[in-house]
TILO-568941 format. One record per residue: residue number from 1; residue in three letters; chain; x, y, z of N, C-alpha, C in turn. Coordinates in Angstrom, 3 decimals. Atoms other than C-alpha are relative to their C-alpha. Example, Ala and Ser with C-alpha at 12.3 -4.5 7.8 and 13.67 -1.06 7.14 Angstrom:
% residues 2
<nulo 1,ALA,A,<0.890,-1.190,0.000>,<12.300,-4.500,7.800>,<0.900,1.200,0.000>>
<nulo 2,SER,A,<-0.820,-1.190,-0.060>,<13.670,-1.060,7.140>,<-0.770,1.090,0.730>>
//
This chain:
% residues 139
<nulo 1,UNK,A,<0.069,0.918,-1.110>,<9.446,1.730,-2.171>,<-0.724,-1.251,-0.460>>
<nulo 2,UNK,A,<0.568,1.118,0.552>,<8.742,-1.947,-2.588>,<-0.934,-0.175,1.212>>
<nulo 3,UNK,A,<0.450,-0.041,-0.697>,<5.614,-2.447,-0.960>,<-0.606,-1.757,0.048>>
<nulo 4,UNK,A,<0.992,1.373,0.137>,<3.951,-5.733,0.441>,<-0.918,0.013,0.985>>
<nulo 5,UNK,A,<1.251,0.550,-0.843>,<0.451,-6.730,1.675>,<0.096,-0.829,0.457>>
<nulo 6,UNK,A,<0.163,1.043,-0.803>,<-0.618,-9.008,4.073>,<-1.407,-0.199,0.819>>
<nulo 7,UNK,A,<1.844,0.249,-0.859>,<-3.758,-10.625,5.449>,<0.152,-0.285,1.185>>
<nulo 8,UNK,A,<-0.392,0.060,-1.803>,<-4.419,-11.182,9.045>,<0.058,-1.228,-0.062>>
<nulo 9,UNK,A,<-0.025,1.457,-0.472>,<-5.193,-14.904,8.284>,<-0.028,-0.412,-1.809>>
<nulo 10,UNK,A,<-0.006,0.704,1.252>,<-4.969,-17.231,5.544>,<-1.467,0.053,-0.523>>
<nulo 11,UNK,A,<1.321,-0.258,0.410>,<-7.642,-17.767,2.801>,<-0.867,-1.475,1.011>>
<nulo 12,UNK,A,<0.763,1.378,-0.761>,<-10.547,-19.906,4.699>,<-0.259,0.132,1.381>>
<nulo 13,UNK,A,<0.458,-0.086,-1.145>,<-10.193,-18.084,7.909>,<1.455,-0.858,1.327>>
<nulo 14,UNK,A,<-0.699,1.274,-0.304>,<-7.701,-20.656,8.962>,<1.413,0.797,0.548>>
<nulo 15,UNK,A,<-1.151,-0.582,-0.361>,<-4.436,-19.212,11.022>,<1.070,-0.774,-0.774>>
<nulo 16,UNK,A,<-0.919,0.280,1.100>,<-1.080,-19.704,8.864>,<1.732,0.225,0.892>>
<nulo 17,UNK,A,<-0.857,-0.032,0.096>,<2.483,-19.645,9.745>,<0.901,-0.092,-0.964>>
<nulo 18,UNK,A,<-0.861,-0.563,0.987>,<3.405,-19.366,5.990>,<-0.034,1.379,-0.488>>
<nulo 19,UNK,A,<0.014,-1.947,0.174>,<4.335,-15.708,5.297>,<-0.214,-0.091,-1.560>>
<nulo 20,UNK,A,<0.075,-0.154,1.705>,<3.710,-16.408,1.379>,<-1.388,0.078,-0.140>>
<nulo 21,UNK,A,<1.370,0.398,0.112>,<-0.058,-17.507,2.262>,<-0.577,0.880,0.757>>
<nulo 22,UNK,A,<1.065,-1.372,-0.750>,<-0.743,-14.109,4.003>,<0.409,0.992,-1.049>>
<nulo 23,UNK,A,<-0.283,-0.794,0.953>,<1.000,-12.419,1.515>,<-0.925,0.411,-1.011>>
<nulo 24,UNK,A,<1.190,0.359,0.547>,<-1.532,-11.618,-1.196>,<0.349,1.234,-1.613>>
<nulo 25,UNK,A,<-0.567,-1.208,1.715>,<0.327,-8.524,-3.658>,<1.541,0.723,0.413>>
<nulo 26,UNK,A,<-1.043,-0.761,-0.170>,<3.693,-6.911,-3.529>,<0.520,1.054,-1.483>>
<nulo 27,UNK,A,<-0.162,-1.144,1.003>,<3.758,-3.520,-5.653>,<1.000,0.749,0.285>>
<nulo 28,UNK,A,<-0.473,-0.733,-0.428>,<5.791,-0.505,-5.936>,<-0.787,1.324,0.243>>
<nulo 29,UNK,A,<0.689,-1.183,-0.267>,<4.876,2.701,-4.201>,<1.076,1.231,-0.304>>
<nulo 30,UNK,A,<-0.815,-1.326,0.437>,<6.295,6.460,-5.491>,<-0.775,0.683,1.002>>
<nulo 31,UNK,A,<0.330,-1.426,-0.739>,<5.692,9.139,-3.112>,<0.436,0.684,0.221>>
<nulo 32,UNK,A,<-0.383,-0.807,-0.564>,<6.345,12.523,-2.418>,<-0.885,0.826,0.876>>
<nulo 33,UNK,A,<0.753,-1.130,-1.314>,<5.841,14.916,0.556>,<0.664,1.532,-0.471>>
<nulo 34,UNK,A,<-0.057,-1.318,0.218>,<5.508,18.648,0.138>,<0.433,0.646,1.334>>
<nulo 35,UNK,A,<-0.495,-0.787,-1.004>,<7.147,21.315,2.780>,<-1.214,-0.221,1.246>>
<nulo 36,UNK,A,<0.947,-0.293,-0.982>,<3.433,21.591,4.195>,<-0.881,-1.515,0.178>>
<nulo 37,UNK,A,<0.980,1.696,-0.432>,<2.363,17.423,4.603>,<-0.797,-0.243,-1.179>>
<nulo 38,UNK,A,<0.516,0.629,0.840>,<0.708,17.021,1.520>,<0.938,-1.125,-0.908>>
<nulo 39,UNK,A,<-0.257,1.151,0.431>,<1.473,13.340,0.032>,<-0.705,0.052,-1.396>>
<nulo 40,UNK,A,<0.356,-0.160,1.146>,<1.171,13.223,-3.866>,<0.905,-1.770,-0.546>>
<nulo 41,UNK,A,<-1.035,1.430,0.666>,<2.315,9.634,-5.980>,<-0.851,-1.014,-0.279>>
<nulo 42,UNK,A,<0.957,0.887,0.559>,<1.208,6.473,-7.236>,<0.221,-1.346,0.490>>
<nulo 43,UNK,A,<-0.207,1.454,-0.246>,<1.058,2.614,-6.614>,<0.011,-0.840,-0.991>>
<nulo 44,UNK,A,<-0.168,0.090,1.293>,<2.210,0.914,-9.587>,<-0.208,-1.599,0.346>>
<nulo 45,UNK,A,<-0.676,1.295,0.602>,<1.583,-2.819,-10.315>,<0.373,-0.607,-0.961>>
<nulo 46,UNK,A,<-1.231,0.337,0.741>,<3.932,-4.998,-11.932>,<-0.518,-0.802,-1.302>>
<nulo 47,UNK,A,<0.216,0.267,1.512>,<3.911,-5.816,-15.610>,<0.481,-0.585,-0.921>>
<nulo 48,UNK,A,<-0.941,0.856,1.129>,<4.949,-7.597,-18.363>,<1.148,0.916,-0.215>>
<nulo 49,UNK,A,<-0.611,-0.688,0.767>,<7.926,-6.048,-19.799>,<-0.526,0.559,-1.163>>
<nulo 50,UNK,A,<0.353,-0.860,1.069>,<6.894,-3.295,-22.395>,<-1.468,0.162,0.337>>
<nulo 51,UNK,A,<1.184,-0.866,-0.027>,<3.557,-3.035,-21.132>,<-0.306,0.939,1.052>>
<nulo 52,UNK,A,<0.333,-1.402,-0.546>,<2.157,0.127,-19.756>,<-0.401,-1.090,1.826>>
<nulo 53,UNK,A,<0.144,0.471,-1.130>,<1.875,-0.814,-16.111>,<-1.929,0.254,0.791>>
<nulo 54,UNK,A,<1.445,-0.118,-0.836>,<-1.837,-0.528,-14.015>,<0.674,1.077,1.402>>
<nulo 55,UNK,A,<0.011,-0.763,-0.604>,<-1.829,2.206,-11.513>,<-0.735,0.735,0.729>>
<nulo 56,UNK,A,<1.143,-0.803,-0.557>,<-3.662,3.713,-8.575>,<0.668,1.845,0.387>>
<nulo 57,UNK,A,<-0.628,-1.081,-0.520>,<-2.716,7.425,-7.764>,<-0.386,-0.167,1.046>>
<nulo 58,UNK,A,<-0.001,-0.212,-2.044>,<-1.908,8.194,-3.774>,<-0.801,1.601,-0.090>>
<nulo 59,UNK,A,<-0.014,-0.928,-0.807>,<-3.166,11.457,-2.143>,<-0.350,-0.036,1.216>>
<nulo 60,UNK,A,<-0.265,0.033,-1.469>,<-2.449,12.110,1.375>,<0.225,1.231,0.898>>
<nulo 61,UNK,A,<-0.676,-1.079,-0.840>,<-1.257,14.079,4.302>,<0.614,-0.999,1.121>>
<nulo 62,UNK,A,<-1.447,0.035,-0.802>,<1.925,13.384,6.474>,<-0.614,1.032,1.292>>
<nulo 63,UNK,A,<0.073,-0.513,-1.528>,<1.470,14.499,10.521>,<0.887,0.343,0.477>>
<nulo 64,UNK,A,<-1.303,0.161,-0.761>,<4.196,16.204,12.320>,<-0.043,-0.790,1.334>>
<nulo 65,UNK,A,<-0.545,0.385,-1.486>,<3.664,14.114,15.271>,<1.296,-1.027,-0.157>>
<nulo 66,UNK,A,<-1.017,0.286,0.301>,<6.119,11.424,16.224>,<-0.511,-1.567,0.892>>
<nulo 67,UNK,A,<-0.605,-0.080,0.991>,<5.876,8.779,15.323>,<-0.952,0.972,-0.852>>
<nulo 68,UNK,A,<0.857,-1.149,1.362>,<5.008,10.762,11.865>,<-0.746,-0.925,-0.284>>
<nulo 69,UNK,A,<0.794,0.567,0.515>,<2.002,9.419,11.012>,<-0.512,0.545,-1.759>>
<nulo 70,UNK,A,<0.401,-0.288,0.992>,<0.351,9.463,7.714>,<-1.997,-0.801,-0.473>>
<nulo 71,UNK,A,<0.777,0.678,0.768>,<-2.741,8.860,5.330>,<-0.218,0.192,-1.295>>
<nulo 72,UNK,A,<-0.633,-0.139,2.037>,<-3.410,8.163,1.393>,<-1.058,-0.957,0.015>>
<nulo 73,UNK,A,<0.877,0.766,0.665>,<-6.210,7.475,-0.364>,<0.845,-0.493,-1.464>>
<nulo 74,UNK,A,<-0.688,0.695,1.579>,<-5.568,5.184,-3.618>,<-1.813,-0.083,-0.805>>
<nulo 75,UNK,A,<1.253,0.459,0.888>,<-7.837,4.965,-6.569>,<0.672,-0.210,-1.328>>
<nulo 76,UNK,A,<-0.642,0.312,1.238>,<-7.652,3.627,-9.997>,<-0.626,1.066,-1.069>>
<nulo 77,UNK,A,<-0.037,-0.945,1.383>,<-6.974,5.754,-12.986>,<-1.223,-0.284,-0.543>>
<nulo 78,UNK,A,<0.777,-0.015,1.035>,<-9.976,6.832,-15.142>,<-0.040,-0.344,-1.016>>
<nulo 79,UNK,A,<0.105,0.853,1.392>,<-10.749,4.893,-18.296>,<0.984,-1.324,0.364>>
<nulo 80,UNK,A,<-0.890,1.411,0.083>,<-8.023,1.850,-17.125>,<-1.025,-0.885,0.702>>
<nulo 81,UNK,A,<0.545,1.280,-0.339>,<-8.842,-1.238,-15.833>,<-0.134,0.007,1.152>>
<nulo 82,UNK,A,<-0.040,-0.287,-1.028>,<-8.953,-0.627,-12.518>,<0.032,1.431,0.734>>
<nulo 83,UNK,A,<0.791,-1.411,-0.415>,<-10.568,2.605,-12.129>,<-0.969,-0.175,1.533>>
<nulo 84,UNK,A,<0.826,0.813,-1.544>,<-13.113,0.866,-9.372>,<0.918,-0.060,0.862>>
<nulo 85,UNK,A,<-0.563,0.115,-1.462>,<-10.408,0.926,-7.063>,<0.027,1.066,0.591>>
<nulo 86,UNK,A,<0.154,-1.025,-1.381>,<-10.868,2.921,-3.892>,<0.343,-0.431,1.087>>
<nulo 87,UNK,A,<-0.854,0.522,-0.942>,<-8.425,2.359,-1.164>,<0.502,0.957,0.917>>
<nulo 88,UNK,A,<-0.869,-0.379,-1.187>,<-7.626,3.684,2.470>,<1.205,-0.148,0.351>>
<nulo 89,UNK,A,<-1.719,0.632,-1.285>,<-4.057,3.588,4.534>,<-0.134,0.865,0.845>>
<nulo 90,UNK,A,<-0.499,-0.572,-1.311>,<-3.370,4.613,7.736>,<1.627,-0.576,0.189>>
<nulo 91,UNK,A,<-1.305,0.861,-0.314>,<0.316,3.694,8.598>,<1.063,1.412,0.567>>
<nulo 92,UNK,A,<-1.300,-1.123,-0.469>,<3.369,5.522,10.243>,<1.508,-0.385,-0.530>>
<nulo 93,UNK,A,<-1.230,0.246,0.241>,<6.776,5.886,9.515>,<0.999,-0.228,1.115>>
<nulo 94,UNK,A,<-0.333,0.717,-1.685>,<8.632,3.433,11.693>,<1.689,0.148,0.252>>
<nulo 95,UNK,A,<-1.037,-0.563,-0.530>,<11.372,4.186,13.812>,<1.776,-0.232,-0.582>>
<nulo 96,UNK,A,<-1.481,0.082,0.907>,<15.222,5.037,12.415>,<1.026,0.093,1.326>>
<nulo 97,UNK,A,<-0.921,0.039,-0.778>,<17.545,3.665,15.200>,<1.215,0.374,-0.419>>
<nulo 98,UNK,A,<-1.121,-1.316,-0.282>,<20.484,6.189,16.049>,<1.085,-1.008,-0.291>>
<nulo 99,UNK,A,<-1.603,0.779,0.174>,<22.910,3.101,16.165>,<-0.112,-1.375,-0.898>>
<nulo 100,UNK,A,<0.915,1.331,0.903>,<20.842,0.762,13.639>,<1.763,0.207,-1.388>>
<nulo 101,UNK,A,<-0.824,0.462,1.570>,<23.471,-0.557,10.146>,<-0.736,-0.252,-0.572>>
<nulo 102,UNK,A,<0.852,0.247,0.674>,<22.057,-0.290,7.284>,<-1.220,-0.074,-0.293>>
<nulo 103,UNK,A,<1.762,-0.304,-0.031>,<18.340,1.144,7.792>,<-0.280,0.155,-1.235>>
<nulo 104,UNK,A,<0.481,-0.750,0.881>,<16.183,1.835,5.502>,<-1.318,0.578,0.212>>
<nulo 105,UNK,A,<1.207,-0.442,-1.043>,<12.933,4.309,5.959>,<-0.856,-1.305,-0.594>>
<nulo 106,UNK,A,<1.053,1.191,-0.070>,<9.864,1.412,6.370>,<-1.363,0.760,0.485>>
<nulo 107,UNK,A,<1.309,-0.376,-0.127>,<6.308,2.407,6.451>,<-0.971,-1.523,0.502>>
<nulo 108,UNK,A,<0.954,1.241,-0.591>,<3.696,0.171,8.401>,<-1.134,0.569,0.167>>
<nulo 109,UNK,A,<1.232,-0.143,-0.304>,<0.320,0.574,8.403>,<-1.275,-0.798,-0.294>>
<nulo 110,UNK,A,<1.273,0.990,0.214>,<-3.480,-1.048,7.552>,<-0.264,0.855,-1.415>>
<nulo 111,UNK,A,<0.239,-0.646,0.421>,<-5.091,-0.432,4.405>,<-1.476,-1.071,-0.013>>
<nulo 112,UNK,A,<1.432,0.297,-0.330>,<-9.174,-0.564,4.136>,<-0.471,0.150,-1.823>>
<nulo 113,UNK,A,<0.534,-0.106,1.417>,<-10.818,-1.858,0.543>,<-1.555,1.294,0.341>>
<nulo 114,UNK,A,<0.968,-1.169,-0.124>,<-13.188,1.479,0.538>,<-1.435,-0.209,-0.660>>
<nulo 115,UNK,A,<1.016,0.819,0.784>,<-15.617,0.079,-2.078>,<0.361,-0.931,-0.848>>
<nulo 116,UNK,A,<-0.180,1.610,0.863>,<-16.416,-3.234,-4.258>,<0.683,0.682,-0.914>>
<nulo 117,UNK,A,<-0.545,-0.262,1.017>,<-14.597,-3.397,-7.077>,<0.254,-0.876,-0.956>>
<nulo 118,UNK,A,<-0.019,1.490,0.875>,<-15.023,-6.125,-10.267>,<-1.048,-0.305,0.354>>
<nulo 119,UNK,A,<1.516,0.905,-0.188>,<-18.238,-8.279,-10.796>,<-0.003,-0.948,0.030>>
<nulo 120,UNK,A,<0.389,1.464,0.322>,<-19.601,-11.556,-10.823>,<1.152,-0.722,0.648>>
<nulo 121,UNK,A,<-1.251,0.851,-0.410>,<-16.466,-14.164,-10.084>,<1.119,0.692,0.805>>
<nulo 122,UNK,A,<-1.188,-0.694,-0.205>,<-14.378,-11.332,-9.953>,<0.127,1.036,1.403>>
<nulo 123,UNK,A,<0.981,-1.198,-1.075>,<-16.393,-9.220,-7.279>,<0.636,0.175,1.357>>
<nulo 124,UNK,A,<-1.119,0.037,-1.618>,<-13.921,-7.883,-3.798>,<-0.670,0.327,0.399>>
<nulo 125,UNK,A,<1.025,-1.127,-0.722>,<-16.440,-6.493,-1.500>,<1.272,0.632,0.549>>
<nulo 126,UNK,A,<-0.228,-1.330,-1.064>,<-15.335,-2.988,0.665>,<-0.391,-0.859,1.594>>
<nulo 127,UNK,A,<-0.079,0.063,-1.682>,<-14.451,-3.569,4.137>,<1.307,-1.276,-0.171>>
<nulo 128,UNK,A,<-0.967,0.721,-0.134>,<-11.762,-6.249,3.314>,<1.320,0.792,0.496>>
<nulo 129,UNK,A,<-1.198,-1.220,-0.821>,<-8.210,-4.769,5.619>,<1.045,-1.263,-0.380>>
<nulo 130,UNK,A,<-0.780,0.480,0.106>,<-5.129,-5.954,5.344>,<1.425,1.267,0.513>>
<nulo 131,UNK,A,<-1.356,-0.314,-0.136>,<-1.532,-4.827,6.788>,<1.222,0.334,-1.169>>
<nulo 132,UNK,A,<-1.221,-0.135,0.894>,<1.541,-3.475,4.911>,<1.152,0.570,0.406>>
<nulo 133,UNK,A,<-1.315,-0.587,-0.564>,<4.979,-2.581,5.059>,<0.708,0.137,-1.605>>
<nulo 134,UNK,A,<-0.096,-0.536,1.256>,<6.480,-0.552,2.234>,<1.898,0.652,0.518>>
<nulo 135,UNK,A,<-1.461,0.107,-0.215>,<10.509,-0.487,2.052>,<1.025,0.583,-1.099>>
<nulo 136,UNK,A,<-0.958,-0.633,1.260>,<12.611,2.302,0.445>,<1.208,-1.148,-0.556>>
<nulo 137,UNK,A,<-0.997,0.686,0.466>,<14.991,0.864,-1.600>,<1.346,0.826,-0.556>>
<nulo 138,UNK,A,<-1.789,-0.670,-0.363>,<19.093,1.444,-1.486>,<-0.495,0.810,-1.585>>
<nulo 139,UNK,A,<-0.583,-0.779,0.640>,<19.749,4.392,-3.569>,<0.750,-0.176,-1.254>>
//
């Protein structure tokens, strides 16, 4: 699933009507669900050609309610470059109209920076949120 973030407002605080200037990362997400709701997979971002990509692993759990809700922690791989990442989602899986052309499943939810991550210049504090919507792609 191609996934993209989004901020609630532009940088500065400042309300926006460009969807590029809320935008802020668009990765891909792998996931699978197990018989009993457990969510296993990763969040891959994008890379040069030939190099090894950066990666947070997902774990989660899937809700039978309806809609199906979900959640998935993210963190970054041990020893890479982005090990410091620690990342919330909440989001559901949004509705598959009966007489819709051409759906595809779409995930919407918030995700919550869990702790800082990077120093000095580079430094995100925890508590930054942001929106997403994550979009299987055709087969």
């Amino acid at each position: 699933m191609r996934v993209a973030f989004l901020r609630s407002r532009s940088r500065g605080g400042r309300s926006t009507h460009d969807f590029n200037k809320l935008r802020f990362a668009q990765l891909e997400l792998r996931l699978a669900v197990d018989p009993d709701g457990a969510i296993s997979g990763e969040l891959v971002f994008p890379e040069e050609p030939g190099a090894d990509p950066l990666a947070m692993d997902m774990v989660g759990r899937a809700s039978g309610s309806s809609p199906l809700a979900f959640t998935l922690t993210g963190k970054g791989r041990q020893g890479g470059p982005i090990a410091d990442f620690h990342y919330e989602y909440d989001g559901i899986v949004l509705r598959h109209w009966e007489t819709g052309i051409g759906q595809r499943m779409t995930l919407a939810g918030t995700v919550l920076r869990a702790e800082d991550h990077g120093s000095g210049p580079t430094l995100a504090k925890a508590g930054q949120t942001a929106g997403f919507l994550a979009v299987k792609r055709e087969a």
